[in-house]
C-alpha positions as CSV (number, residue, x, y, z in Angstrom):
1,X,0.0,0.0,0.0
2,X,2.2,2.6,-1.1
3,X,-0.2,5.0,-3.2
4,X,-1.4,8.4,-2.0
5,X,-4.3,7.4,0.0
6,X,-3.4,3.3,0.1
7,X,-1.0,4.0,3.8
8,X,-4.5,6.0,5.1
9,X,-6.8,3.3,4.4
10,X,-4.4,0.6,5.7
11,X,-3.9,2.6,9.0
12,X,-7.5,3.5,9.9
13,X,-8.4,-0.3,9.3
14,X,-5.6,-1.5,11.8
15,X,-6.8,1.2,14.4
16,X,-10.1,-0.4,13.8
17,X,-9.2,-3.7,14.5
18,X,-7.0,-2.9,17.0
19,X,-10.5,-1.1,18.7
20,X,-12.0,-4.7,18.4
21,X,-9.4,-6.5,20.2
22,X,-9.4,-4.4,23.1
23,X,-13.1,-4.8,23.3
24,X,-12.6,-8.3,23.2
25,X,-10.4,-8.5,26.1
26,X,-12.9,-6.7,28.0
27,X,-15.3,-10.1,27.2
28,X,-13.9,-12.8,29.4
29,X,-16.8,-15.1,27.7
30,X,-16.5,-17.1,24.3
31,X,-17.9,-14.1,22.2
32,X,-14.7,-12.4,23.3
33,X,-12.3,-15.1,22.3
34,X,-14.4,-15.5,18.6
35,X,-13.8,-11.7,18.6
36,X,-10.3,-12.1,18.7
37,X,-10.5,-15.1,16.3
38,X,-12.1,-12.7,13.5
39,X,-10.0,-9.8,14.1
40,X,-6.7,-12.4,13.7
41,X,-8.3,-13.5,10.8
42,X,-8.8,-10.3,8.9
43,X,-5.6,-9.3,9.7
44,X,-4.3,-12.4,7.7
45,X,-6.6,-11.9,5.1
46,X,-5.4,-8.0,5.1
47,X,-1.6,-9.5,4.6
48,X,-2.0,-12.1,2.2
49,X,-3.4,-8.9,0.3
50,X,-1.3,-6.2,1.4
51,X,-0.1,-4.7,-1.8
52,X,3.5,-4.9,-3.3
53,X,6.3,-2.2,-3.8
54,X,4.6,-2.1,-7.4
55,X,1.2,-1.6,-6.1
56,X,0.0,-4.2,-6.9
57,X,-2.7,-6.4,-4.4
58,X,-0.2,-9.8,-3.5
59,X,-3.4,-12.3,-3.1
60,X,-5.2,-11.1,-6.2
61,X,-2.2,-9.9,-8.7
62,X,-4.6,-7.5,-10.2
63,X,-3.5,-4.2,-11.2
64,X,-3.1,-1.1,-9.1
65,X,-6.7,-0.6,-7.8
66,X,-8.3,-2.0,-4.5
67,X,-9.1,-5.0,-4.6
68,X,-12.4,-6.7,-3.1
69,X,-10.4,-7.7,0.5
70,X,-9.8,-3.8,0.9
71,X,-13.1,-2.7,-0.7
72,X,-14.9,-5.0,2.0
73,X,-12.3,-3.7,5.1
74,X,-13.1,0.0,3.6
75,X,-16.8,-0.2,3.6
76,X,-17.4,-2.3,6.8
77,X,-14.0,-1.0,8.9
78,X,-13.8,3.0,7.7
79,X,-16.9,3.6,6.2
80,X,-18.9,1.7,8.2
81,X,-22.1,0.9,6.0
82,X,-25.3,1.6,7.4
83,X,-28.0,-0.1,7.8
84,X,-29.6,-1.2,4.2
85,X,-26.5,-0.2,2.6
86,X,-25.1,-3.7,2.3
87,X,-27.3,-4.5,-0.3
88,X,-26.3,-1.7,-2.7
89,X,-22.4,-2.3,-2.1
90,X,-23.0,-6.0,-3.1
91,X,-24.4,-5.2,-6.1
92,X,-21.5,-2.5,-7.0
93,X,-19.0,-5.1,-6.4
94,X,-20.0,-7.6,-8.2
């Protein structure tokens, strides 16, 4: 992520994830231990398509644009749909 607005996007996701962990250590239950689980997961998800020196997304190869990993993080993490929004963004991506 070495574009203009690519190091933003990348940092305001790990803050947000980095929100959800320390919510789920305040959850000594098993919904804090599956919140964990998902935030580990997206961040291996957000690694496998972290993008190259090139700019270019390492999981998908595709060119220099965004692909659907960072879309999703960028809608649900930063943007933060609302509700009924879901629907339209599904339908834009694919």
């Amino acid at each position: 992520m070495n574009e203009g607005w690519l190091p933003a996007l990348g940092e305001q996701v790990k803050r947000y994830l980095a929100y959800v962990e320390r919510l789920a250590g305040q959850i000594a239950d098993t919904r804090g231990v599956e919140l964990r689980r998902l935030v580990g997961a997206w961040r291996a998800l957000l690694e496998v398509h972290a993008h190259s020196r090139r700019g270019r997304c390492r999981g998908c190869r595709r060119g220099r644009q965004l692909c659907t990993v960072w879309w999703v993080a960028n809608a649900y993490f930063v943007r933060r749909l609302q509700p009924g929004e879901e629907e339209t963004f599904r339908r834009f991506r694919h």
